[in-house]
ZAZA-169275 format. One record per residue (C-alpha): y, z, x. Coordinates in nm, 2 decimals, always signed. Each point is the difference from the previous one (the first is absolute). Example, Ala and Ser with C-alpha at 12.3 -4.5 7.8 and 13.67 -1.06 7.14 Angstrom:
<recs>
  north     up   east
  -0.45  +0.78  +1.23
  +0.34  -0.07  +0.14
</recs>
This chain:
<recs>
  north     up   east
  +7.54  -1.50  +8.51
  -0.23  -0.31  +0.02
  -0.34  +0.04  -0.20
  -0.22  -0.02  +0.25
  +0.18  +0.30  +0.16
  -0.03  +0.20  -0.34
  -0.35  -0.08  +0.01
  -0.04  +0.14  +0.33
  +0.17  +0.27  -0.06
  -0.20  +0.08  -0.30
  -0.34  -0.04  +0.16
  +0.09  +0.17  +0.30
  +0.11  +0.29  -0.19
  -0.33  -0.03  -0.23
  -0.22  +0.00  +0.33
  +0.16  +0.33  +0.13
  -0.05  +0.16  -0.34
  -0.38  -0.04  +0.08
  +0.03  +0.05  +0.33
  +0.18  +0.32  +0.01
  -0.13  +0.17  -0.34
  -0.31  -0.03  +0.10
  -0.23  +0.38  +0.09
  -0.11  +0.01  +0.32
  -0.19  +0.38  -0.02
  -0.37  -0.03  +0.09
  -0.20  -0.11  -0.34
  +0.30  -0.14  -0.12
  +0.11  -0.21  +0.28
  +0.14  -0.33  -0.19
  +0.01  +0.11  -0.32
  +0.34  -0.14  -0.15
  +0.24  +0.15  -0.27
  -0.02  -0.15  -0.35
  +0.35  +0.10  +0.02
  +0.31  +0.12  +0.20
  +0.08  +0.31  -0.32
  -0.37  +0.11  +0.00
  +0.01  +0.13  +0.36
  -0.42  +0.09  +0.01
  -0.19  -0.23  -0.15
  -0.11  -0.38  +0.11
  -0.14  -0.28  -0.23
  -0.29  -0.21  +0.13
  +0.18  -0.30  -0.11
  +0.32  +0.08  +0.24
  -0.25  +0.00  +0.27
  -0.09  -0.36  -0.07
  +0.32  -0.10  +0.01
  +0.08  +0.16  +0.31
  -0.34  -0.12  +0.18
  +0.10  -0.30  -0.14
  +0.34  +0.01  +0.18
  -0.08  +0.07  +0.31
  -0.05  -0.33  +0.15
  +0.35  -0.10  -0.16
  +0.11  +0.29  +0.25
  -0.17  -0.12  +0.29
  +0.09  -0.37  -0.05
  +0.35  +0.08  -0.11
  +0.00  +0.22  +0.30
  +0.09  +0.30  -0.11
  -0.30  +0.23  +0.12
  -0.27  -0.08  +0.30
  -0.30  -0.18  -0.08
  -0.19  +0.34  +0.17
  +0.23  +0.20  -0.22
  -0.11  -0.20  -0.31
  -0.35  -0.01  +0.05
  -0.02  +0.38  +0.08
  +0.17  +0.07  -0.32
  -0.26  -0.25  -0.19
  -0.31  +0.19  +0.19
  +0.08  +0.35  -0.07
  +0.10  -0.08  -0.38
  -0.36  -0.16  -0.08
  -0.13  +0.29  +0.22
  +0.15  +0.21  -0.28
  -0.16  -0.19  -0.27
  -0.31  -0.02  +0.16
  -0.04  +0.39  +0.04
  +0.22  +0.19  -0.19
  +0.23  -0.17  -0.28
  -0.20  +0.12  -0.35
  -0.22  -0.25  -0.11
  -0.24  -0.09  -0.21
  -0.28  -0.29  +0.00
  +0.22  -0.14  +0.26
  +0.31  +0.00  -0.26
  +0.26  +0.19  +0.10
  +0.26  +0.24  -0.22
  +0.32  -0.11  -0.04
  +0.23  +0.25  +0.06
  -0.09  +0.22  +0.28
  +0.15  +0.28  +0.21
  +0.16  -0.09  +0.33
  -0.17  +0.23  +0.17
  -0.34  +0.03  -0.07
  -0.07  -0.29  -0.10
  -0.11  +0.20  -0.40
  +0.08  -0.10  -0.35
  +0.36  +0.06  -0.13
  +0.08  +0.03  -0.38
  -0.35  -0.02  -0.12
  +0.02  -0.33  +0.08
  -0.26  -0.30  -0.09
  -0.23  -0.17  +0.23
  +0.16  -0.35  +0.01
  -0.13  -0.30  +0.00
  +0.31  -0.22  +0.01
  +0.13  +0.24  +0.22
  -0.32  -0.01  +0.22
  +0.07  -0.38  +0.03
  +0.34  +0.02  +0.05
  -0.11  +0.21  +0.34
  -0.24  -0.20  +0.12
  +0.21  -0.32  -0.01
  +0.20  +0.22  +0.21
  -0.32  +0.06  +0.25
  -0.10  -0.35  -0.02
  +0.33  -0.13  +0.12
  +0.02  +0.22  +0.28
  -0.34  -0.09  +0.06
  +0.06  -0.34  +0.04
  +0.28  +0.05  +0.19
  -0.07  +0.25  +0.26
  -0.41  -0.03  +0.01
  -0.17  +0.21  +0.21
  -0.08  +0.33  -0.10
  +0.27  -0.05  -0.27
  -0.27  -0.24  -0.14
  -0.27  +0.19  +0.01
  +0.12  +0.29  -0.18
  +0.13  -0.17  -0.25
  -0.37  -0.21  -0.05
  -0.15  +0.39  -0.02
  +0.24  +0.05  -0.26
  -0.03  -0.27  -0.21
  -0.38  -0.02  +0.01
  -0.03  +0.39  -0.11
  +0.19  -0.13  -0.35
  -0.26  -0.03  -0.26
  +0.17  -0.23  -0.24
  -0.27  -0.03  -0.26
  +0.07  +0.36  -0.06
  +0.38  -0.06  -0.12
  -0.13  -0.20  -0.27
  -0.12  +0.00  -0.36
  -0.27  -0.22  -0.03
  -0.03  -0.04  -0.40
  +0.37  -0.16  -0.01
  -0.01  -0.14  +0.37
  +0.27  +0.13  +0.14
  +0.18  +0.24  +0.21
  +0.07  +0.33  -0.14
  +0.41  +0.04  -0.01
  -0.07  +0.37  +0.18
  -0.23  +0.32  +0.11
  +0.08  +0.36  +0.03
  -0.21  +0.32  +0.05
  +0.07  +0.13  -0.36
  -0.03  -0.32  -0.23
  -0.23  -0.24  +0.17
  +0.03  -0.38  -0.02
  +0.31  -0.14  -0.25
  +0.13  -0.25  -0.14
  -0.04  -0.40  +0.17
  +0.15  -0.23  +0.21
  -0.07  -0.24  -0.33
  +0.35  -0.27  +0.04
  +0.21  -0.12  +0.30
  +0.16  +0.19  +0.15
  +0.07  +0.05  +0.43
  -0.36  +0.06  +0.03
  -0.18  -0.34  +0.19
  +0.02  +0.17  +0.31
  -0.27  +0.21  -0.19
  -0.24  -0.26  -0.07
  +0.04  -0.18  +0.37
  -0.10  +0.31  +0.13
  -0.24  +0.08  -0.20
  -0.20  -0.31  +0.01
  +0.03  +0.02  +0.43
  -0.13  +0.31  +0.06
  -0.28  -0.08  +0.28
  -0.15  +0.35  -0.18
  +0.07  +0.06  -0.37
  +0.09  -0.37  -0.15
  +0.11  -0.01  -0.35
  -0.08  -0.28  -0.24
  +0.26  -0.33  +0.01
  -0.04  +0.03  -0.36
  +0.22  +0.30  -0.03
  +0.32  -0.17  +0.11
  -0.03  -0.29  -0.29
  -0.11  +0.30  -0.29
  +0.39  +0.11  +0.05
  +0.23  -0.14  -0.27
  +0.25  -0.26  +0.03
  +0.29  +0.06  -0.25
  +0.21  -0.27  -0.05
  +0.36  +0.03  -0.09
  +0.34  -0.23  -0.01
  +0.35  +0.15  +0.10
  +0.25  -0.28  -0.01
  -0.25  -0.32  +0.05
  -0.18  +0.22  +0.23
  -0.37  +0.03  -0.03
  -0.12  +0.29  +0.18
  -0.32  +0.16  +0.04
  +0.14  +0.31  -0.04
  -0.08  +0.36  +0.07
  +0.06  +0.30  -0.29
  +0.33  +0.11  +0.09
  +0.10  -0.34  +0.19
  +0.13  +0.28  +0.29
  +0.06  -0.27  +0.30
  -0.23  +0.30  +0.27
  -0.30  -0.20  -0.23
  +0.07  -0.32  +0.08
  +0.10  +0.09  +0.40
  -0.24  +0.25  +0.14
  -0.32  -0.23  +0.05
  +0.24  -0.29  +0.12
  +0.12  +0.20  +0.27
  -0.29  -0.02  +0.20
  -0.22  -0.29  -0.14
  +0.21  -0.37  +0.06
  -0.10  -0.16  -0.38
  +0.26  -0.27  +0.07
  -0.29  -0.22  +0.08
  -0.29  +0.11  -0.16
  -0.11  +0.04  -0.40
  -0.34  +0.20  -0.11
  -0.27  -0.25  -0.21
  +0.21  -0.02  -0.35
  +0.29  -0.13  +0.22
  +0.24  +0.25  +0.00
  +0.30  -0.01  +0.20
  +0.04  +0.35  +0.04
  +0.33  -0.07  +0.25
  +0.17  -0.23  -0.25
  -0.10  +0.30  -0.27
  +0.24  +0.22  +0.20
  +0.28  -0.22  +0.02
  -0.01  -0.06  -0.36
  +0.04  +0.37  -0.05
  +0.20  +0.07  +0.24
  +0.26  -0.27  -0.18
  -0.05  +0.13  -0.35
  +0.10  +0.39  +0.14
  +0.29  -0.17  +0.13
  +0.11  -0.14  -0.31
  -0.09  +0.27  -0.17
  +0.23  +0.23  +0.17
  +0.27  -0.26  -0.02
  -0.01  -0.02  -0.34
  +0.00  +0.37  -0.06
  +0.32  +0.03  +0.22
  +0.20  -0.02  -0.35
  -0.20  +0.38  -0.08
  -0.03  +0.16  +0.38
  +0.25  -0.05  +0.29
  -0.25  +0.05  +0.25
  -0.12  -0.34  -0.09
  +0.08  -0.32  +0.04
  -0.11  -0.31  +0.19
  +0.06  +0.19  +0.35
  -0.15  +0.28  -0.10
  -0.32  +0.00  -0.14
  -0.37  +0.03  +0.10
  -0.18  +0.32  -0.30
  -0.27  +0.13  +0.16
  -0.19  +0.36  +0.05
  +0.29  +0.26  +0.17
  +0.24  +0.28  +0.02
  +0.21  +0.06  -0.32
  +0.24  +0.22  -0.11
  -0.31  +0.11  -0.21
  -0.23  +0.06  +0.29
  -0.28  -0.25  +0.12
  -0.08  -0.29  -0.30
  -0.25  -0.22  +0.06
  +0.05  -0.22  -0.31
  +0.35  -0.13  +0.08
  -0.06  -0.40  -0.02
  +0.05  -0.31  -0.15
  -0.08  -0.25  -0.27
  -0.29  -0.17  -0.08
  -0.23  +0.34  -0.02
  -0.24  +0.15  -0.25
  +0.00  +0.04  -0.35
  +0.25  -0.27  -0.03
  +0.27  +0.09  +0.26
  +0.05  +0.32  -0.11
  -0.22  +0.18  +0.27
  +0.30  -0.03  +0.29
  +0.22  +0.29  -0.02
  +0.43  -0.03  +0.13
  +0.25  +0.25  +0.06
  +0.21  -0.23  +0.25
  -0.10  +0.20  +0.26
  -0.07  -0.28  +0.30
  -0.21  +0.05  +0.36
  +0.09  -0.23  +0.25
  -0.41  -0.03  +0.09
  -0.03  -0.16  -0.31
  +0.20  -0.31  +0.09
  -0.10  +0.02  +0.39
  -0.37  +0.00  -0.09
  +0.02  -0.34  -0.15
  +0.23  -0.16  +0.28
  -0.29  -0.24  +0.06
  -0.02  -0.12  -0.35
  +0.40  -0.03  -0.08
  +0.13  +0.01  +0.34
  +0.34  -0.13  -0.12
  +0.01  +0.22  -0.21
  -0.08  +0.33  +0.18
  +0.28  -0.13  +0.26
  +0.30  +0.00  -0.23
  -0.12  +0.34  -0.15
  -0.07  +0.15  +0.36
  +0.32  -0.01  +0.12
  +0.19  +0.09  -0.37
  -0.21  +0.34  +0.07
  +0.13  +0.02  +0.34
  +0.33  -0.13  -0.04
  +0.11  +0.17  -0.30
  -0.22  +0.32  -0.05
  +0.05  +0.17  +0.32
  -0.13  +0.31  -0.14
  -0.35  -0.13  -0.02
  -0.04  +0.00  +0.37
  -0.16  +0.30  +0.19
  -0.20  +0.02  +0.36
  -0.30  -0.15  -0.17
  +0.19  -0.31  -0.15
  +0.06  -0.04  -0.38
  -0.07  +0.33  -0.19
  -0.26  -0.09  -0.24
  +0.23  -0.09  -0.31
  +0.36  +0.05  -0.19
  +0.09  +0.05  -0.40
  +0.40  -0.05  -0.03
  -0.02  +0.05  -0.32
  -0.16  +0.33  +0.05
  +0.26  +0.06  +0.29
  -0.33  +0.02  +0.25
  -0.15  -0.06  +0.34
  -0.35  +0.10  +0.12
  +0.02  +0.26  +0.28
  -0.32  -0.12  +0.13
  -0.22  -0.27  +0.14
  -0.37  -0.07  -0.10
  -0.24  -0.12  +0.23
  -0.15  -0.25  -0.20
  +0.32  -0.15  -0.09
  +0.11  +0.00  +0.37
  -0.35  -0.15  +0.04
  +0.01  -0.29  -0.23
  +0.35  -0.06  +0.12
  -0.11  -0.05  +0.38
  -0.30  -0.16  -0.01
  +0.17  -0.25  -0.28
  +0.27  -0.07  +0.26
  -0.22  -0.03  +0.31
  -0.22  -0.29  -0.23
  +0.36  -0.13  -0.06
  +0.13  -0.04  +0.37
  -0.35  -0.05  +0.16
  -0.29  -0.03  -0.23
  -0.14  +0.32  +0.23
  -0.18  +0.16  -0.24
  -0.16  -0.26  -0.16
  -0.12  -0.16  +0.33
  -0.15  +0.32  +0.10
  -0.20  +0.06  -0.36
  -0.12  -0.36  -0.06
  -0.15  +0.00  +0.36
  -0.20  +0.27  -0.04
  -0.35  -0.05  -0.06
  -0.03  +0.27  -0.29
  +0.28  -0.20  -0.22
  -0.15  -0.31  +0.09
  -0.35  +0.12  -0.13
  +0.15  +0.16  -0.32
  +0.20  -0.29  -0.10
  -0.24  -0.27  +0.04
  -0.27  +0.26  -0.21
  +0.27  +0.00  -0.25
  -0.03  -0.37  -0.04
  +0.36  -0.12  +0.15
  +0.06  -0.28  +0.16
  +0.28  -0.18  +0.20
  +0.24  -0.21  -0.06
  -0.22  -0.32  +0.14
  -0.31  +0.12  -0.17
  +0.20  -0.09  -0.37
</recs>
């Protein structure tokens, strides 16, 4: 099969997987699994990437633009009146259907975000009442509350029993955050807060990479999937796009250097990121350069085919000779959602599930691949406009 047919395969079966495991009881209407195992419970972030997806649906034609929209419209509905909440940030993990906290979960700010990018695309998109819900929804966010004024930053999290913890103090998949944060026509944040992060700098084979703690690729992919950095840089000139391809090529050498230790790995299949395992879920799984001098990146040669797909607009190349190895030659990886989220030979093992943000990043990745969809749709709103010109980026002819 061609690549461009695995690809639509693959984000085909990624848009049903938010499409069809999606609640549509009364408060929950929308709400979308965090997983196909955990049968119950949605994550705010799967519903971002499946607002998000929506147009891809409609364009791509596989739903109605009336079906689409209604689906956008009843899910904000949700968030605007029943999905748990607090100072307009929303838990993360949340019953299907009611719309109530699951696993005494936190209130999530990079989660929150991770939603509204959702809402804003569909926003964009279908306009309407679609917009305005989704304008009540952002303005009720009260940023300035999610963050700790003495070290200027966001707190990492929030829960009922602990309060405020930790900090969103390095890189990491965060700048949605700040643009966000910054537009809100209600609760603004500082600009200041986006530069107070830290930018590590490491070097994996002549690579010099800004590089987050566990050099997990989701970090260097999730922002990029809706904001197009390929022509902008913030007021110390970073180049967060060319940032990403350089880590994207060190994970790939990495893992095809460690293909003498794990035979899951090699230059066709690689890509470390947060997923699956044999373990359970690990969220450190990455690669070299990362904190306290590349030791922070955890391996067990387990391998999710999100993590190469996510950066298939930094290494496209790349990603295309990988693609169709996991196609060709691991048949078992396939299911009705596309790829399962990841495979250990070594450990003789292959996810039984899918995970929505994994299917998400994998979609909207693809979509910014074959039509720059996405992208379009963020940069032309007004909200992202605002944000990143607050922020101090400029374009390309501005340098």
């Amino acid at each position: 099969m061609k690549f461009e047919e695995i690809l639509d395969l693959e984000e085909r079966s990624s848009f049903d997987f938010f499409w069809k495991e999606s609640s549509l009881s009364d408060r929950g209407y929308g709400l979308i699994r965090d997983n196909t195992k955990d049968r119950n419970v949605a994550s705010i972030a799967s519903v971002g990437f499946g607002l998000s997806a929506l147009p891809v649906g409609v364009e791509r034609g596989w739903i109605s633009r009336k079906s689409g929209e209604e689906r956008a419209v009843k899910t904000l509905k949700s968030f605007l009146n029943n999905v748990e909440q607090k100072e307009g940030f929303f838990v993360h993990f949340i019953d299907m259907i009611e719309g109530r906290r699951a696993y005494r979960s936190e209130v999530s700010v990079i989660d929150t975000a991770l939603f509204l990018m959702g809402g804003l695309v569909a926003a964009e998109y279908f306009g309407g009442e679609t917009s305005e819900l989704f304008r009540t929804i952002y303005g009720r966010v009260n940023f300035p509350w999610y963050v700790n004024g003495e070290r200027n930053c966001f707190y990492m999290g929030y829960s009922y029993e602990r309060g405020f913890w930790g900090g969103w103090d390095r890189y990491a998949e965060q700048i949605i955050m700040y643009v966000l944060g910054a537009a809100s026509p209600t609760c603004p944040t500082d600009p200041s807060l986006y530069y107070s992060f830290a930018r590590d700098r490491g070097t994996y084979e002549e690579l010099e990479v800004i590089h987050t703690y566990t050099g997990s690729l989701f970090t260097y992919q999730f922002s990029h999937a809706w904001i197009d950095f390929r022509k902008i840089r913030d007021r110390d000139g970073i180049d967060w796009f060319e940032n990403s391809i350089r880590a994207s090529l060190a994970n790939w050498k990495y893992c095809s250097s460690e293909g003498k230790n794990y035979r899951t790995l090699h230059e066709r299949s690689w890509g470390l990121t947060a997923c699956d395992s044999p373990d359970g879920y690990r969220g450190d799984f990455g690669a070299p350069p990362s904190a306290k001098s590349n030791t922070a990146h955890r391996i067990d040669g387990t391998v999710p085919p999100c993590g190469a797909l996510g950066s298939i607009v930094f290494v496209p190349g790349i990603v295309e000779e990988t693609v169709k190895h996991y196609f060709e030659n691991v048949p078992e990886l396939w299911s009705e959602y596309g790829f399962l989220d990841a495979y250990n030979l070594d450990r003789n093992w292959i996810s039984d599930r899918v995970i929505g943000i994994d299917k998400g990043i994998t979609l909207l990745m693809i979509e910014n691949y074959r039509s720059g969809m996405i992208w379009e749709l963020t940069m032309g709103s007004e909200y992202i406009k605002n944000g990143l010109e607050r922020l101090g980026f400029s374009r390309r002819e501005e340098w």
